[in-house]
C-alpha positions in Angstrom: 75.9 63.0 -131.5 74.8 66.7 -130.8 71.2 66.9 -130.5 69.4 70.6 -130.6 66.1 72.0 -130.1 65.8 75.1 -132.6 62.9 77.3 -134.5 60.2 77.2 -131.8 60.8 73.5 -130.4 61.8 71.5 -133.0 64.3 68.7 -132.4 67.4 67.8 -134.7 70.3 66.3 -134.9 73.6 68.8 -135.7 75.6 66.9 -138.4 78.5 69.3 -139.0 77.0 72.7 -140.5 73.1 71.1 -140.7 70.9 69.9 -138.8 68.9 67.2 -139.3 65.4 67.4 -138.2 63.8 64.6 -136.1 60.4 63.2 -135.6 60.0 64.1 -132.2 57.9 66.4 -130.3 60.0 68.1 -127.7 63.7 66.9 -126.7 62.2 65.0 -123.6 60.2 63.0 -125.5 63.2 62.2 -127.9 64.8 60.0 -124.2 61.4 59.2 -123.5 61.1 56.8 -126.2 64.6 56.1 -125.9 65.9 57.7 -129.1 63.9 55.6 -130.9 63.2 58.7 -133.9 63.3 58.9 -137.4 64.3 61.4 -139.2 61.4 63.6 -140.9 63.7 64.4 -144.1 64.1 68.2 -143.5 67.3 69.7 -142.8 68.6 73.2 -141.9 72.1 75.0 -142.1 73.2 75.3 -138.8 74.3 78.8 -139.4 70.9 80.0 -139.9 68.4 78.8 -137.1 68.6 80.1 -133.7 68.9 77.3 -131.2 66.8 77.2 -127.8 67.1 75.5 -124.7 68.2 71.9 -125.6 65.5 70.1 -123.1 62.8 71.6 -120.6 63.2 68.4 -118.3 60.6 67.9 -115.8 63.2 68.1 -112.9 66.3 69.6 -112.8 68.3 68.4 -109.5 70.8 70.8 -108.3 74.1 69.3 -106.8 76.7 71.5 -105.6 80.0 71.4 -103.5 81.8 68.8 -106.2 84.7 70.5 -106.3 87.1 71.3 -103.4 88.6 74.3 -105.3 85.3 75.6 -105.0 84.8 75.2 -101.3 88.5 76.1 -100.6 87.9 79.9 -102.4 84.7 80.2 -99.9 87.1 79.7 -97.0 88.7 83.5 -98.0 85.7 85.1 -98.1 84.5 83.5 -94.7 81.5 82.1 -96.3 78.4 81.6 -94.1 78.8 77.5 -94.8 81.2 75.1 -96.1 80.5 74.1 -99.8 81.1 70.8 -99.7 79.3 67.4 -101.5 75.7 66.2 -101.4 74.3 69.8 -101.6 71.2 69.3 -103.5 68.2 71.3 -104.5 65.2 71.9 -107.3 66.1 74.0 -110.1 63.5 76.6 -111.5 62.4 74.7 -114.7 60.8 78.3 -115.6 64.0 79.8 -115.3 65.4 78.1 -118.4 66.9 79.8 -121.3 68.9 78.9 -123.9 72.1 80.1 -126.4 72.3 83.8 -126.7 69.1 84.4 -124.6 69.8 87.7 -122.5 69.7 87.0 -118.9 67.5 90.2 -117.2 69.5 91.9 -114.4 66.8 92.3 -111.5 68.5 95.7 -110.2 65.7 96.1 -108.0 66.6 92.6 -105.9 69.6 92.6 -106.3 73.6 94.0 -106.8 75.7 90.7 -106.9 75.0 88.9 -109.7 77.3 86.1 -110.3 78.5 83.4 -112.6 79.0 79.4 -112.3 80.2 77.2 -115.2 79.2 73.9 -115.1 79.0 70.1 -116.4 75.2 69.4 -116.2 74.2 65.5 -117.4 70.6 64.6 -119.2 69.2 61.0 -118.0 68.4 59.6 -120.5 66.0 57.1 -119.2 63.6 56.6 -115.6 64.9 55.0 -112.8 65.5 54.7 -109.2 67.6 53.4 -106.7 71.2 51.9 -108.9 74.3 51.8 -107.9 77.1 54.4 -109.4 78.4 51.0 -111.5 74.5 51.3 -113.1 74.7 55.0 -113.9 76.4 54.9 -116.9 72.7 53.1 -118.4 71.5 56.2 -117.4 73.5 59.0 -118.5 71.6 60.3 -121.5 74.1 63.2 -122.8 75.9 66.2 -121.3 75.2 70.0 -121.4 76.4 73.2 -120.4 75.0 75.5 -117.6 75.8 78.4 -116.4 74.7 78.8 -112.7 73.5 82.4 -112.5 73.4 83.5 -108.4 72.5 86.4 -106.8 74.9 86.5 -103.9 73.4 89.2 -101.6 70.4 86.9 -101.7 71.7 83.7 -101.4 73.8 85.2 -98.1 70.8 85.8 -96.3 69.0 82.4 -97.5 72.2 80.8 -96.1 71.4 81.8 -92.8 68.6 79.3 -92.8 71.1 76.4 -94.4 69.0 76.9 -97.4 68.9 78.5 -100.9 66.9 78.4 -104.0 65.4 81.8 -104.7 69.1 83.0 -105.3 69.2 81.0 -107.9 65.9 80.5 -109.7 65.1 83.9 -110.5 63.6 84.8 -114.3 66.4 84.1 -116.6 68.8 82.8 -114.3 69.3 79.2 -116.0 70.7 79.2 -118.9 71.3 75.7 -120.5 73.5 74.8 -124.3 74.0 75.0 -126.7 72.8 71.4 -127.4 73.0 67.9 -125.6 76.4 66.1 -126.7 76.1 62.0 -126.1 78.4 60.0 -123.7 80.0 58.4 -126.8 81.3 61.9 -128.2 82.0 63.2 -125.3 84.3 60.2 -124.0 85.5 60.3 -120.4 83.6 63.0 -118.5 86.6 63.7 -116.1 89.0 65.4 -118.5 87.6 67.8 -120.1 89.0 71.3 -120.0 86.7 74.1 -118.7 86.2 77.8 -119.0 84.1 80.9 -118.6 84.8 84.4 -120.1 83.3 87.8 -119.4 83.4 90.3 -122.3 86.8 87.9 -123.1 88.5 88.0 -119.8 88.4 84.4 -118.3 87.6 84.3 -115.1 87.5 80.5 -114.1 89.5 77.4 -115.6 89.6 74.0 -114.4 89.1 70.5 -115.5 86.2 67.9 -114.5 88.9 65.7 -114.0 89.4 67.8 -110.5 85.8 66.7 -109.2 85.6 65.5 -105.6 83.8 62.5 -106.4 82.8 61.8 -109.3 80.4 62.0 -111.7 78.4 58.3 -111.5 78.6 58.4 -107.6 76.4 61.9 -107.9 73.9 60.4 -110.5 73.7 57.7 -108.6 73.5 59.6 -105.2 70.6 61.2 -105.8 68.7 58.1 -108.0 66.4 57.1 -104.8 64.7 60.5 -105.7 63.8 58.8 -109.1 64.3 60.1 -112.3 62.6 60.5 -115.5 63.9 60.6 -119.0 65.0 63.6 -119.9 66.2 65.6 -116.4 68.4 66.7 -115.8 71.2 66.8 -112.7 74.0 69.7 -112.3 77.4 69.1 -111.0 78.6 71.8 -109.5 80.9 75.2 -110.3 84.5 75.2 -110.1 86.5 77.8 -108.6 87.1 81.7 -109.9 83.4 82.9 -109.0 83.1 86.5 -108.6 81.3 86.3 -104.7 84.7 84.5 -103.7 87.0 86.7 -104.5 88.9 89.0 -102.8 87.8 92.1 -104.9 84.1 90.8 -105.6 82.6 93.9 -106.0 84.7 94.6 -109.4 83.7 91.1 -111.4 80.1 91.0 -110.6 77.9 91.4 -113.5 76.8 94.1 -114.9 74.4 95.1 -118.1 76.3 94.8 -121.2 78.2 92.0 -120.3 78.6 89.5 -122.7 79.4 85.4 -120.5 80.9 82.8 -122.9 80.8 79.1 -120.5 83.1 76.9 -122.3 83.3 73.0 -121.8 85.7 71.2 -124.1 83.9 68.7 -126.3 80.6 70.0 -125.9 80.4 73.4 -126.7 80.5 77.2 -126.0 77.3 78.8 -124.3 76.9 82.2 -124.7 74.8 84.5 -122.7 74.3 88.3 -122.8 73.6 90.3 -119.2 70.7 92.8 -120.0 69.1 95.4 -117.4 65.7 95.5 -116.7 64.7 98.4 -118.1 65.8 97.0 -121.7 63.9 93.6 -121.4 60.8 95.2 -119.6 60.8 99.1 -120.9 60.1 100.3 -117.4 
């Protein structure tokens, strides 16, 4: 089942070209009440609404370093610290946006703005403390999320072993198109991944690569404690811009259109706009 928030927060249900609307008043409380909805008896062609942000959780934990292709591409670039597993930090929740929502280049805080595709899981219900056998009860649906970074800034956060700001900036999270359910999705670890800039792909893997895997992360981080409806990143693959050998050429620029592609779930697309177009000054 896709589920979708569209039109100014309503919730629905994508059933081929409609979708179905359902009783609930935000995408958080659709898990809270354990998807326990009805429907209201309205329905919208798909092709006509204009789908948001598919959840506005009330955390968003952000793991990084799942992936040794990741970490290994760091290693040419002399990265200021390995990436490797159990990286974890807060997400902006205010950063959120959703399908075709133009991310705002910040010229004036930065010149490396960067791209990360990535598998992000919804929990679908609250809980604390199970093992990675439990954390299947918990997996609500999947999503896509496309980890926007400021690299100039995140360098010089490094230097303190910590970053956030890089990362949380206006704009900077965009989530989508809509929540996909563990029993359409299937087995988490094989599906195909891939981001594009104005058509050119620039990184292509498979979650099937993952360093651990997907129930040992939820699980990880579970004595934290979670409630219905967060949601919990798991990291980029390799083929970012910052960790390659000619960075300065694949950065992002105004104009650019991202399409971050994860097989069974969807296509989340994201336009770069500069600042002076979002804010007229």
């Amino acid at each position: 089942m896709k589920l979708a928030t569209f039109n100014g927060g309503k919730v629905g249900r994508v059933d081929g070209d409609r979708v179905i609307e359902l009783d609930a008043a935000t995408m958080r409380q659709y898990f809270e009440r354990g998807g326990d909805v009805d429907e209201t008896g309205a329905y919208h062609d798909l092709s006509t609404v204009k789908l948001e942000a598919p959840i506005i959780p009330k955390k968003f934990f952000h793991t990084a370093g799942n992936y040794r292709e990741h970490h290994e591409e760091s290693l040419r670039v002399n990265w200021s610290h390995p990436v490797l597993p159990w990286i974890v930090f807060f997400q902006n929740i205010d950063a959120i946006i959703g399908p075709d929502d133009p991310i705002v280049y910040p010229h004036h805080l930065t010149s490396e703005l960067d791209y990360e595709l990535e598998l992000a899981v919804v929990i679908g219900k609250s809980g604390k403390f199970f093992s990675a056998e439990e954390a299947d009860d918990y997996i609500g649906g999947y999503l896509v999320f496309n980890d926007i970074t400021a690299r100039d800034i995140q360098r010089r956060e490094m230097k303190s072993g910590v970053f956030s700001f890089c990362k949380g900036i206006d704009t900077f999270c965009p989530i989508g198109p809509w929540i996909v359910t563990p029993d359409e999705v299937g087995d988490p670890h094989s599906l195909d991944v891939e981001l594009r800039v104005n058509g050119e792909r620039r990184q292509a893997s498979n979650t099937g690569n993952m360093s651990v895997t997907i129930h040992e992360i939820v699980s990880h981080y579970s004595p934290m404690g979670y409630s219905a409806g967060d949601v919990l990143s798991t990291g980029t693959v390799s083929g970012v811009a910052g960790f390659s050998l000619d960075a300065e050429s694949l950065y992002l620029q105004p104009g650019d259109v991202m399409e971050a592609e994860i097989d069974r779930i969807g296509v989340l697309r994201n336009p770069i706009v500069s600042w002076e177009e979002s804010h007229g000054q």
